[in-house]
N, C-alpha and C positions, 0 to 999 in steps of 0.2 A: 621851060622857062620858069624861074624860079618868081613864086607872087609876093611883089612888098605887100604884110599885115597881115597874112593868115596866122604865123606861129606867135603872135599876141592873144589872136582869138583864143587859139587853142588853152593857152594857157590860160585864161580868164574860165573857159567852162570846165575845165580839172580842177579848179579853185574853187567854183559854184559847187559841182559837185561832192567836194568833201564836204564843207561847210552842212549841204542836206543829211550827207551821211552821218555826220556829227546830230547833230539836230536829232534823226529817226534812233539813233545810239539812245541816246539821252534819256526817251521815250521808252527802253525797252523794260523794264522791270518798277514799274512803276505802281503795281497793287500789289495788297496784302494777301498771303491766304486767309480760306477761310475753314470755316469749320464749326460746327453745332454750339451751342452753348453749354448743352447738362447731355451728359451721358449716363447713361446703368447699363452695369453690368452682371453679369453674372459667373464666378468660378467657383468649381470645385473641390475639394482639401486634396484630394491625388491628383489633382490636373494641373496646370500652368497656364492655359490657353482662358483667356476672357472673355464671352460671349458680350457684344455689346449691342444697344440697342439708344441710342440708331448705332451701323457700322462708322468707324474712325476714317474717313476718309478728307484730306482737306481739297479742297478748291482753290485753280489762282487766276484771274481774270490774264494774266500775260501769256497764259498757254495758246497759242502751244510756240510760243518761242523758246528755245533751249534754255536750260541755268533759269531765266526768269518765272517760265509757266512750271516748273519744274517742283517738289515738296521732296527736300532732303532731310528732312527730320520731324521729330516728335517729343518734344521737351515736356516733361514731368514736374509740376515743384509741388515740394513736402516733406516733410520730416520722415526719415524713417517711410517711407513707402516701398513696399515690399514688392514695387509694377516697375515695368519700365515698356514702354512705346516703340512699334519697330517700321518701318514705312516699308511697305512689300512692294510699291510702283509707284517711281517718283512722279510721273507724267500725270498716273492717273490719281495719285493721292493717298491711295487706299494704304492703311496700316492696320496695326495688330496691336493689343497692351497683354501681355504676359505677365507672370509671376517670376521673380527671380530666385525667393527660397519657396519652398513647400510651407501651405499655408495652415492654420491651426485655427479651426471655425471656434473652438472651445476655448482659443484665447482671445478670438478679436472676430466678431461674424460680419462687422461692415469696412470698408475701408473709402474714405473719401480725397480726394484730391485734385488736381486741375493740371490742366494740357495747354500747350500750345503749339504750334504748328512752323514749320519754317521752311521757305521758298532756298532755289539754292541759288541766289544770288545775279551777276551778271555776267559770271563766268564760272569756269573751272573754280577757279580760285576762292568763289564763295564772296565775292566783296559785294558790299550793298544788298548783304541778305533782307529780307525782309520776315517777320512773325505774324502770326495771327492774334486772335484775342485770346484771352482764356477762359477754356471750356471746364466747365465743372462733371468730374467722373465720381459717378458713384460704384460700388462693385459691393456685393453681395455675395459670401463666402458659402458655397453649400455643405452642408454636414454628411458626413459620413457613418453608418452605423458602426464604430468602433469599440465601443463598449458595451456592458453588459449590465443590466440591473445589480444593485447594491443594496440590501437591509441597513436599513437605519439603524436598528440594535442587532445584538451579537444571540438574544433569545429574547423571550417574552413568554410571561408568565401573567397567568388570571388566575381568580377563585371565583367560584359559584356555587351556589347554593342548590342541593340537589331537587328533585321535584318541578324546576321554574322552567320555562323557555323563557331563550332571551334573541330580541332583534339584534343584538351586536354582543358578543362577551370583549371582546378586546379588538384593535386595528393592527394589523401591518404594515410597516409604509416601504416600498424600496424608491430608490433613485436611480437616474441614470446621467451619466457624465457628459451626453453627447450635446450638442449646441441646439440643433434642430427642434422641434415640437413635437417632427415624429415621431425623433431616433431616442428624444430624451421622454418621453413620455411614455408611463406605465399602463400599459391595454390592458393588462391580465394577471390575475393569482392563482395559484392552484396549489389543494391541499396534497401535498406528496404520497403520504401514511392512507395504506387501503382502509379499509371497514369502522372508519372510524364517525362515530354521531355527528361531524361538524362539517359546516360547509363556510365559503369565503367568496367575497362579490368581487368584484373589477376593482372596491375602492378599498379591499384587504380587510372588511370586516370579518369577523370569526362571529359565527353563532353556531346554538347546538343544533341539532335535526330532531331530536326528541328529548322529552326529560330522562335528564341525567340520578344516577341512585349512587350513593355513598357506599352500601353496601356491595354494591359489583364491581363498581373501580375508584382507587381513591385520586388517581390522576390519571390524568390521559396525557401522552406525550405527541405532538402532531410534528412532523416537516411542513415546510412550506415555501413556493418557491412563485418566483414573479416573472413574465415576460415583459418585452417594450415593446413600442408598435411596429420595431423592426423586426418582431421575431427573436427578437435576444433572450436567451434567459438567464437568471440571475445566474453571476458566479459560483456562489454557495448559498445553500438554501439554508432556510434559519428552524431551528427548534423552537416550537411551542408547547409550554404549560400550563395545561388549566386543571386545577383541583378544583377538585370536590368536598365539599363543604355540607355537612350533613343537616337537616334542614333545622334552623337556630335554635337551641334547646335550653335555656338558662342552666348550667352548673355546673361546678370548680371543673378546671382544665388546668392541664401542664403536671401532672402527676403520676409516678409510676405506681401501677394496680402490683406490679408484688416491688417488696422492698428485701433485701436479703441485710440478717442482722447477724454478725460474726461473736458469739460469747467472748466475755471481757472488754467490751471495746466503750465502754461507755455508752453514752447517750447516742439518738443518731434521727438527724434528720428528717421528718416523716415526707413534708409536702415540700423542700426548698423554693421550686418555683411554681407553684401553684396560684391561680387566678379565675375567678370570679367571671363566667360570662353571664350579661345583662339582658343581652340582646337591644342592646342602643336602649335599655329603659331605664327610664328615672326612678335610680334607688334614695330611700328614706333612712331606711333602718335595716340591718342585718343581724340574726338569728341565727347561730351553728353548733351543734354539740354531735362532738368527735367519741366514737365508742371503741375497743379496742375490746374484742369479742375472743375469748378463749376458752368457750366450753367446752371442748375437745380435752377438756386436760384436769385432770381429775372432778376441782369442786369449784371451777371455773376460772380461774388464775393459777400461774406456777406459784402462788403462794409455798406448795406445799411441799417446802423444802424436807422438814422431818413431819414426824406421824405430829398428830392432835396433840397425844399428853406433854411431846417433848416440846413443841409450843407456848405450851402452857407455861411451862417451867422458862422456854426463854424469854416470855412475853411477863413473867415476873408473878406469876398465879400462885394461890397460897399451896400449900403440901395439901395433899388429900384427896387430890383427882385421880377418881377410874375410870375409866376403859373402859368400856364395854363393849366393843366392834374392834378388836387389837388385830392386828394382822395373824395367821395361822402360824403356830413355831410347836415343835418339842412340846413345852411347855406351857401354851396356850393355846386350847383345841377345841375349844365351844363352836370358832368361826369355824373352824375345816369347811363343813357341807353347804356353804354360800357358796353362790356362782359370783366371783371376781370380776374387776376388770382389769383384764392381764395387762392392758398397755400401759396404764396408771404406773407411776415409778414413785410412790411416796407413800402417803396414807394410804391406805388400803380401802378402796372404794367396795360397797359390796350390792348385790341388785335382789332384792326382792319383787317377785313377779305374780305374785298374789296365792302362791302353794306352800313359798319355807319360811320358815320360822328357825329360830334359836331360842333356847333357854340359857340362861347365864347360869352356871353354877352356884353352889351356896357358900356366901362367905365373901364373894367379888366384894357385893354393896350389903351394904347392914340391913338388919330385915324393916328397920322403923327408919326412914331419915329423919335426921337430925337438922331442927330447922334454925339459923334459914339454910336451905340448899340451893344449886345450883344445876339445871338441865342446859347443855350444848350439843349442839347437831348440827351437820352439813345435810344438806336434802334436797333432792330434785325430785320432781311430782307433779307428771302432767293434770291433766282434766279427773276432777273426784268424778265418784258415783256415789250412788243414794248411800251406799254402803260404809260403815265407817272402816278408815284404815288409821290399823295399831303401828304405833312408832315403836314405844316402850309401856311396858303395861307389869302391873307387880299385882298379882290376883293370889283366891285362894289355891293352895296346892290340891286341897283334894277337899269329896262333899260338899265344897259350894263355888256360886260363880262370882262373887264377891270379887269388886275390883277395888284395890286400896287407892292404889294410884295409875296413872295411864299418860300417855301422849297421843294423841293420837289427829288423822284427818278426816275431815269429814263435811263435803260440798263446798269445797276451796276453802274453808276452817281452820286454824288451827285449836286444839283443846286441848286445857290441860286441864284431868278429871284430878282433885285432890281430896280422899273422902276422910273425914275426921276420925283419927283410932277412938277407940273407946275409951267415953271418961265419964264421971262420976253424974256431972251436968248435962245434962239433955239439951247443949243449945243450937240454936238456927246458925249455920255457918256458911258462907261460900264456899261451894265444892267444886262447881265448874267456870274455866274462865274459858271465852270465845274471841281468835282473834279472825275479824273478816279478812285475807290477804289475798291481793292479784298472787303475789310471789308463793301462793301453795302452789298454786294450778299452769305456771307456766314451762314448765318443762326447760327449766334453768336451778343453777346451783345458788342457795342461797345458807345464811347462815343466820342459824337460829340459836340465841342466849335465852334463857330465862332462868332472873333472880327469883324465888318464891323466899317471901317472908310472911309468913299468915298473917293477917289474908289477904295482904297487897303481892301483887305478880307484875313484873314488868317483862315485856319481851322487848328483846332487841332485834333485828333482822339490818344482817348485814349493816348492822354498826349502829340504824336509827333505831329511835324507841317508839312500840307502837303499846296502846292500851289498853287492855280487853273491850270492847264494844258489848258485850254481856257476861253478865254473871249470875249463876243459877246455886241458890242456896241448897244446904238439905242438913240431915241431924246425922250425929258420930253414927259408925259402925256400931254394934251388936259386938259383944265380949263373944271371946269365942279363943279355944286354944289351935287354932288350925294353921298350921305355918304358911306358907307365903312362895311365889314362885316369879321370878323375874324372867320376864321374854321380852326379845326383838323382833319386830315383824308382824306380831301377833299376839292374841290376848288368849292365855290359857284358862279354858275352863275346867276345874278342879271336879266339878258334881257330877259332867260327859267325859270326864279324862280325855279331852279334845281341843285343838285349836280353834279359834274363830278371828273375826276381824281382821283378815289378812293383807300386808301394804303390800303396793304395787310401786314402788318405785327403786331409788337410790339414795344409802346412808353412808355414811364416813364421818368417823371422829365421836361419835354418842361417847358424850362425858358426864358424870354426875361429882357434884361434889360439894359435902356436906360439913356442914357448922360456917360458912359464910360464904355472901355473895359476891361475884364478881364483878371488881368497879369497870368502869366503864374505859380507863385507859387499857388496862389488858384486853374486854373484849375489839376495843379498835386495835389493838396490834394483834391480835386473832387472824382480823380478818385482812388487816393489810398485806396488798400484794410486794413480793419482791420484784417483780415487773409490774409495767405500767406507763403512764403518758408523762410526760413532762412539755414546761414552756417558760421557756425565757425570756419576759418578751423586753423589744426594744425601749430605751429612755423615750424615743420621739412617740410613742404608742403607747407608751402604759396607759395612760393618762385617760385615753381618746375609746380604749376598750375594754368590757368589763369580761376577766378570768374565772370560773369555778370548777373545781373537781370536786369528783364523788369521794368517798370515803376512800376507796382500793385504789383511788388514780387508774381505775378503769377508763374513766366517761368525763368529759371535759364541756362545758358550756363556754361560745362567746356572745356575746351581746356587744353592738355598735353602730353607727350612723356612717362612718367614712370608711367608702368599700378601699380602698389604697391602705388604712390601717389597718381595717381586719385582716386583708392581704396578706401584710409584713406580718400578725400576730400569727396566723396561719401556715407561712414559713418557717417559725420558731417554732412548731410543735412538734417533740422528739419522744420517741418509743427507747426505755432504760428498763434494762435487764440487772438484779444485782446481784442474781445469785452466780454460783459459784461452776456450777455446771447447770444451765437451763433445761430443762425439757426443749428439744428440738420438735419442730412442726411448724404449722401454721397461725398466726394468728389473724384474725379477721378485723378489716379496720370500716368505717361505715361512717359518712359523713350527713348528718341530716339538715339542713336547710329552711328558713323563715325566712322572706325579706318582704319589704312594706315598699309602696311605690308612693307615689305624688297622686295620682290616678289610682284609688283602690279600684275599679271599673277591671281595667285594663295590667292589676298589678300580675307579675309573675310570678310561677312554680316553679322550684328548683328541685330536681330530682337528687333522690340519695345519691351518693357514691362510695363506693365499695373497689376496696383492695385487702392487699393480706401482707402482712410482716412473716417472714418467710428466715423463722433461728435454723441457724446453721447446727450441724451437730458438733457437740465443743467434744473437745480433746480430751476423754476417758481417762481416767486414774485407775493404774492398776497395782493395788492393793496386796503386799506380802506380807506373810508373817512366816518367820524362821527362827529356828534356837537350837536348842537339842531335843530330839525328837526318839533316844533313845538311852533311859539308863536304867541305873538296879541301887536298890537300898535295903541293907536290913530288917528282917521284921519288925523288930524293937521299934526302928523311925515310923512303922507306918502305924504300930500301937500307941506309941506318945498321943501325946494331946497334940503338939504342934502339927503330926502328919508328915506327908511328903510333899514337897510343892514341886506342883508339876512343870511350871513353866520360868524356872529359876532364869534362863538368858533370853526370854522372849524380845525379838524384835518385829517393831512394826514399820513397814516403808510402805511408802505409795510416790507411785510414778508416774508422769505423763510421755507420752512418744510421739515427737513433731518432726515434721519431717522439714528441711531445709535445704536450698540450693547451696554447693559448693563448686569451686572448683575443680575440674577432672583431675586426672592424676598426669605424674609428668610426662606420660606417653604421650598423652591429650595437649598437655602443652608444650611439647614437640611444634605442633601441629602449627601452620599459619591459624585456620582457624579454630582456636579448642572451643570445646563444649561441654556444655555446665549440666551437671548429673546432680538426683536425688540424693540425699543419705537421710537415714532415720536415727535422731538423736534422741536420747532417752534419760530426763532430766527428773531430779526427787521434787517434790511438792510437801504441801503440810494443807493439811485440811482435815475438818472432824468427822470421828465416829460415831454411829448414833446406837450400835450393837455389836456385842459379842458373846459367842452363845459356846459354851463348854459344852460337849454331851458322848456321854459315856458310850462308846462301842463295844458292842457284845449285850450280855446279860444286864439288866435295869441294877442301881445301886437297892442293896438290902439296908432300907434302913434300920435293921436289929446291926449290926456290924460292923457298916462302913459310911463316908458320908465325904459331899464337899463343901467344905470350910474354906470361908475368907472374910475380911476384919470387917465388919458393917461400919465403924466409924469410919474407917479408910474410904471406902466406897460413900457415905456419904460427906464427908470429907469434899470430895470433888464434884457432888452432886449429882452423883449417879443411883440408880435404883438395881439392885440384886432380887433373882425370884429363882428359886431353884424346885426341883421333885427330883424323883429316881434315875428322872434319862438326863439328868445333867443341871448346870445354873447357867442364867439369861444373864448379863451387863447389861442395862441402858440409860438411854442419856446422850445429848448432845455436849460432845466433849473431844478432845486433843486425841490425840494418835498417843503422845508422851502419858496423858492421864492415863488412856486405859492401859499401857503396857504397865505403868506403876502399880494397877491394882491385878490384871492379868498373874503381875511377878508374886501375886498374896494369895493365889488360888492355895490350897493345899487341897489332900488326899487323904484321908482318915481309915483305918482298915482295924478294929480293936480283936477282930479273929482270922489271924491269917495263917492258922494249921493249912484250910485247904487252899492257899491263897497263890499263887506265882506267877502272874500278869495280868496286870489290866491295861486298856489301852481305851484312849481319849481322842476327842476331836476339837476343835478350836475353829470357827472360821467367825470373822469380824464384816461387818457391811457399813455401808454409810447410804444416807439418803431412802430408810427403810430399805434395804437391797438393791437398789439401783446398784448399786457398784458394791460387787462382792472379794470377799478376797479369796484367797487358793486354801482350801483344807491343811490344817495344820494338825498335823497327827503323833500321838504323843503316846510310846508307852513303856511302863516301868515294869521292875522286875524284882520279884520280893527274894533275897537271899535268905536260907533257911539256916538255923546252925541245929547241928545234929545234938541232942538229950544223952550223955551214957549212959545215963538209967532206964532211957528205954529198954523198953525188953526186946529181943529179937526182932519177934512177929512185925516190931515197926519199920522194920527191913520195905515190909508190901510199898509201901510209899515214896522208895528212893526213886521212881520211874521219874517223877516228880522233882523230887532234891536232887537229882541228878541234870536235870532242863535247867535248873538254875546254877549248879556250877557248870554246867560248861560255857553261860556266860558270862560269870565270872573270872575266866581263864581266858578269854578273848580279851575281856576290858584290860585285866595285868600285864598282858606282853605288849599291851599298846601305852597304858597310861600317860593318854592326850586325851585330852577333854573333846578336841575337835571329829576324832575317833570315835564318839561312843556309839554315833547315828550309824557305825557300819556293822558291831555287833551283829553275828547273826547267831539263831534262836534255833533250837532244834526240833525241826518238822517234830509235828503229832505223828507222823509213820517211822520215825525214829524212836520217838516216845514208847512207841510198841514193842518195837523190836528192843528196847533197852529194858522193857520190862519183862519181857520172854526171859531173856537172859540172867537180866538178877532171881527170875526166879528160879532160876538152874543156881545160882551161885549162893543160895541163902548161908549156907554154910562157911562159906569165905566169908562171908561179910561177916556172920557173928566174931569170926575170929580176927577182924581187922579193929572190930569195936574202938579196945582202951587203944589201939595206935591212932583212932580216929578223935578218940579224947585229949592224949597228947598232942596232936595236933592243933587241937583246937584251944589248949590253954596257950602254946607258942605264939599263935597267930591271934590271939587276944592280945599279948603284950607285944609284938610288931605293931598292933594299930594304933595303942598307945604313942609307941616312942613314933611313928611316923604320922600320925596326924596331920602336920602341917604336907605332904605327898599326896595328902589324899586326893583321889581324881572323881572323876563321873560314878565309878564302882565303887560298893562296897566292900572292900574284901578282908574285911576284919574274922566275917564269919566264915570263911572259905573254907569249905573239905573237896579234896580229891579224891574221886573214887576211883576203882578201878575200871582197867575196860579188858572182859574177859575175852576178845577174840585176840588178842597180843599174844606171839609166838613166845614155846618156852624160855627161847633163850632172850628175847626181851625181859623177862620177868626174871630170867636171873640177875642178870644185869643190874636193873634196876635194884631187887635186892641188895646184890652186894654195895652199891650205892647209898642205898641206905643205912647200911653196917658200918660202914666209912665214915658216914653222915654221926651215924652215935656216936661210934671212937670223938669226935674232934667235940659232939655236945660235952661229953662226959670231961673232955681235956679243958673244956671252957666253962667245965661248972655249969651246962645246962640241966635240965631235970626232965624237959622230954624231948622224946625222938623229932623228928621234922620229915616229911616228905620231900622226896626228891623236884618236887614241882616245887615247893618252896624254896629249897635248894637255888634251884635254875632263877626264881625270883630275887633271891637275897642280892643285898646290895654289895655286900664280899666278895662275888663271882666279880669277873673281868669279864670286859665290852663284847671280847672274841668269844669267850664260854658261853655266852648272852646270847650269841647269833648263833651259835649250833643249836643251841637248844629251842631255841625259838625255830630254829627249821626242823628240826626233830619232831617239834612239838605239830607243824603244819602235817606232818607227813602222819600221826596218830589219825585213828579214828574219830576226832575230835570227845577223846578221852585220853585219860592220865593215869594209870593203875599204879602208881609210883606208893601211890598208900598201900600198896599187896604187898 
């Protein structure tokens, strides 16, 4: 039975019940998540994964209803945030924050940003999501040790002064690139290099371990290398240098101790950059004088281009100077038995060592000088003794010890004894003058003048004038006939016929010279050097520092207050060479030092300093002389007055030989790479000679007979001096290569007996610079042609061994007749000589009967010399006889004959009046070229004889 009203109820509570369901719907997602406020974290540079603290988890009061209790995400905001949020369990909340790239602590070590959280709604579909608040994330990037320590510089470099410890000489700093405090910070240094003085702390100090010495190492070079606290060690380790610094010494620095100076080149910078250490003190004033030291070299400067007397003359000295110390020659031989010094190339240094002596011969110097005179001398002379040493001394010769005059030393003294000749007045006169000098006694070269004008004496020394410090009177000499004896060295006593007062040192140059004194401009160009110091100085410094030199430009002073000036003037100080070839060697250079402080207390010493100028050896000139070296002149010439001049074509050359890079040859420059080779070039020069010395080879000249003559105006003319004896004549003089060949060309040869006469022979050799540079032996000899007497009588036959030696070089010189020919002439040996005489003496009898053919001969060939005069060559051959030569087969000899028969037929057809030999024949200018050349080989093919006169 169906009930009216139940299926309204129904439907009322299906209506209730949605309407609840609706309602509890409503209700389901209705809180927020939740989630922390501040987070930190922490990641890694190689990792991704965020360590957080607290963990990322959110909270949702709807849980655990599905979609509503649920946390579907994790929202980020921020620029550029290199995180993103990941939810691992929606239910339970928990997530993760990650890295999305790989992180770079060394670009960014913190990272901040904020979160929020989000529910997943009320369904699938996400609707009516809800968020949390926002949480602020901190994250913290850890570092990783990736790099490596780095040096700040590329090396490091200290100076120290040797002798000191020091708590730090220099720092090293490295770096490191990593982010961290560990990874970027520097734990540790270490010195690389083993055994070395120095040590280095954590904070990269350098100090030494003991004191350091300048003399054992002038640098130390160290490695050095850095850790970080990860264990890192530097990339590349760094180089360190610490010099050593010698312990502070005030004095010039920046200067080469040798200077090498090339002849020719001018002037040449001594100190360029030279400077002045002070040692940090306060300078006032500076004091320096620069010496240029060359006693090594003859009289202590290369002054000594030529000897003493040629000085003189070019230094402008009146006529009348002697020599007395000349160097050894031929013709000057007093010096021979002095010991020299050989390395010396000019003046001729000579050593007296307290045993030799010289006497000068009589006639050098006049027995009285004539006043006023003149005494010069070079001299070195260590420490006297009590003893007096005789320089020059003129005593009696024999029976007494009387000293006229002297020079002499005696306890660093110089004296000069001058005792009054005898005269009529008996007066009190100065005899002795004394001069006190450091410069006797210091074993240096110095140069001693003295004018004497009775009774005032001036000496000079090395240019200044000093003035006797005492003088000791006494009365004239005692008349007396006893002659006089001039010595060097030593003072002869005439009464013990013995030496006494013996010098112990070194002379050169003793000159005397009488009737006037020498002014004082010549003795300063005396002693002036041709080397020497020079200075230029700056416009901005002249002003500010005061310049002096010594006399020779040896020795330079500066005075000044501003070290920076004297600096620059010190810079400018130049060593000038001017001669022409220097003495090569050493010169010594020596800087001495004064300076004044603020603080005398505390002022500073500046030690010497010493180097040496170091001449190169210059390019040698080598010296010829050439001409003709062989000819012959009739007796007649060499009995004239004019003579025979020996050196009719003399030439003088001189050369130097440099050598030069060229180009290879074109093999070489084939070549991709060529290469440059030596060649030695050999160019003429002009420069003066200061001697040339003729001297007779063989037998000394007889001066009853013979003698050599040349023009004395000529030669002084050019102002040269001639000195001849028996073994020849001297030329000297400084003078042209052109002068001396022009007077050379005036020599002649004088012979007024020359029966026994038929060769003499000569030597020529020329020097420059006293011998320094010699030239090659020039040898010269001539040949007398005899002419045969008809009126001799037979017996003068003995002699043709003789007149035969000279035609057969007469017969040599005619088939050549060229001048350039004569020097080949050859001469026939002394063992031909013999055998030629053997033989005429077997042949005495032919020869008487060749006589009057050897007569007509000889008037023939008188009048050929005539007409041909202007032909005439090197040979004489006006006097020409041809003899025979008896070892020629008979049928040569007839021959010949009948040639001669021939020869008269065509005289007699021409109106001659004597016969002619067949060798004149072959000579005449009649013959033809081709007859010329037979005979001329005919004539090779003889036994350099002609029997054509048989």
């Amino acid at each position: 039975m169906r009930v009216r009203g139940v299926k309204p109820f129904a439907s009322a509570v299906g209506l209730l019940l949605g309407l609840l369901c609706a309602v509890e719907a409503a209700k389901v997602n209705k809180h927020k998540p939740w989630i922390e406020t501040t987070y930190h974290g922490i990641v890694t540079e190689n990792d991704d994964k965020v360590l957080l603290d607290p963990p990322l988890i959110a909270l949702d009061k709807d849980a655990p209803l599905r979609y509503a209790g649920e946390i579907c995400g994790f929202r980020i905001h921020g620029q550029n945030v290199p995180f993103e949020a990941v939810v691992l369990d929606k239910s339970t909340g928990e997530g993760v924050i990650r890295t999305k790239d790989k992180l770079d602590c060394e670009l960014q070590k913190e990272h901040t940003f904020t979160i929020q959280a989000y529910d997943c709604g009320e369904g699938p579909d996400g609707s009516n999501m809800k968020k949390s608040h926002k949480a602020t994330v901190h994250i913290q990037v850890n570092d990783v040790n990736e790099y490596s320590p780095v040096f700040k510089e590329k090396s490091y470099k200290a100076t120290v002064i040797e002798g000191k410890k020091y708590d730090s000489i220099l720092k090293v700093e490295a770096v490191d690139a990593d982010c961290s405090f560990q990874f970027s910070q520097i734990c540790s240094y270490e010195i690389v290099t083993p055994d070395v003085p120095f040590s280095v702390d954590k904070d990269g100090n350098i100090k030494n371990t003991e004191k350091l010495n300048y003399s054992k190492e002038h640098m130390y070079k160290l490695t050095v290398t850095a850790y970080d606290c990860g264990k890192n060690r530097a990339s590349e380790d760094v180089l360190v240098k610490i010099s050593i610094k010698p312990t502070c010494k005030p004095s010039w620095q920046g200067f080469n101790k040798r200077i090498e100076y090339e002849p020719g080149t001018g002037s040449l910078a001594l100190f360029p950059s030279m400077h002045l250490e002070t040692c940090e003190e306060p300078i006032t004033s500076i004091q320096a004088s620069i010496m240029l030291e060359t006693n090594h070299i003859g009289k202590g400067c290369d002054r000594d281009t030529y000897s003493e007397k040629s000085l003189h003359k070019l230094c402008g000295a009146s006529a009348g100077t002697v020599e007395l110390l000349p160097a050894p020659s031929n013709s000057v031989n007093w010096t021979v038995g002095l010991p020299t010094d050989n390395g010396h190339d000019s003046d001729q240094v000579f050593e007296f060592n307290g045993t030799q002596a010289i006497k000068v011969p009589e006639g050098v110097v006049s027995t009285t000088l004539k006043e006023p005179f003149t005494i010069s001398v070079w001299m070195r002379h260590g420490p006297g003794s009590r003893e007096k040493e005789t320089i020059l001394c003129n005593s009696d010769k024999t029976e007494m010890n009387r000293h006229h005059y002297s020079l002499y030393v005696h306890n660093c003294r110089l004296v000069l004894l001058l005792r009054q000749e005898p005269t009529e007045s008996e007066n009190y006169k100065p005899a002795e003058f004394h001069w006190k000098l450091d410069q006797v006694c210091d074993k240096e070269w110095h140069h001693y003048v003295l004018n004497i004008e009775f009774p005032a004496v001036t000496l000079f020394v090395d240019g200044a004038t000093f003035e006797p410090f005492l003088v000791t009177e006494d009365y004239p000499l005692h008349a007396s006939k006893i002659e006089t004896q001039l010595t060097i060295g030593a003072c002869w006593q005439g009464g013990s016929a013995r030496m006494t007062q013996y010098f112990r040192g070194n002379l050169a140059g003793l000159m005397i010279r009488s009737g006037k004194l020498e002014n004082k401009k010549v003795i300063d160009c005396l002693y002036t050097c041709k080397e020497g110091l020079d200075v230029q100085l700056p416009e901005e410094v002249a002003s500010s520092v005061k310049v002096e030199f010594n006399p020779n430009q040896s020795s330079l002073s500066l005075e000044g207050d501003d070290i920076e000036s004297f600096e620059k003037v010190m810079q400018h100080i130049s060593y000038l060479n001017s001669r022409q070839f220097p003495t090569p060697g050493i010169r010594h250079l020596r800087i001495s030092t004064t300076v004044k402080c603020f603080n005398e207390e505390t002022c500073i010493s500046v030690s010497d300093s010493e180097g040496y100028v170091m001449v190169l050896q210059p390019e040698e000139p080598k010296i010829s002389l050439s001409g003709i070296d062989h000819f012959a002149r009739g007796a007649a010439e060499f009995e004239s007055t004019e003579g025979v001049t020996l050196f009719p074509e003399l030439r003088i050359v001189s050369t130097i030989t440099r050598e030069v890079e060229v180009e290879a040859e074109a093999e070489a420059e084939a070549e991709d790479d060529p290469t440059v080779q030596e060649t030695v070039v050999s160019e003429e020069i002009m420069h003066n000679l200061d001697t040339c010395e003729v001297t007779v080879v063989g037998d000394e000249l007889n001066g009853d007979h013979e003698s050599l003559e040349v023009d004395l105006a000529q030669i002084q003319q050019r102002a040269l001096e001639m000195s001849s004896s028996n073994v020849g004549m001297v030329i000297t003089g400084v003078n042209t290569m052109a002068n001396y060949e022009q007077v050379l060309h005036l020599i002649r040869y004088r012979n007024w007996h020359t029966e026994a006469l038929f060769d003499r022979k000569f030597k020529l050799v020329c020097s420059e610079l006293n011998g320094r540079y010699i030239s090659n032996e020039f040898k010269v000899e001539v040949n007398v042609i005899h002419t045969a007497n008809p009126m001799d009588h037979a017996n003068n036959a003995m002699v043709q061994p003789q007149f035969i030696n000279q035609v057969q070089h007469a017969s040599v010189d005619l088939s050549g007749h060229n001048l350039a020919n004569t020097h080949q002439a050859s001469v026939v040996p002394s063992a031909a000589t013999v055998v030629i005489v053997v033989c005429v003496s077997f042949l005495v009898f032919m020869i008487i009967l060749g006589v009057f053919r050897i007569r007509a001969a000889h008037q023939r060939t008188m009048r050929d010399q005539e007409n041909g005069k202007e032909n005439e060559m090197d040979w004489d051959d006006s006097a020409l006889t041809i003899t025979v030569n008896p070892m020629e087969t008979y049928e040569d000899q007839h021959s010949s004959e009948e040639e001669g028969d021939e020869e008269e037929e065509e005289s007699e057809d021409g109106e001659e009046e004597d016969d002619i030999t067949s060798a004149e024949s072959d000579s005449s200018e009649d013959e033809g070229g081709e007859q010329e050349d037979q005979q001329g080989s005919s004539r090779q093919q003889q036994l350099e004889w002609d029997d054509s006169t048989y």
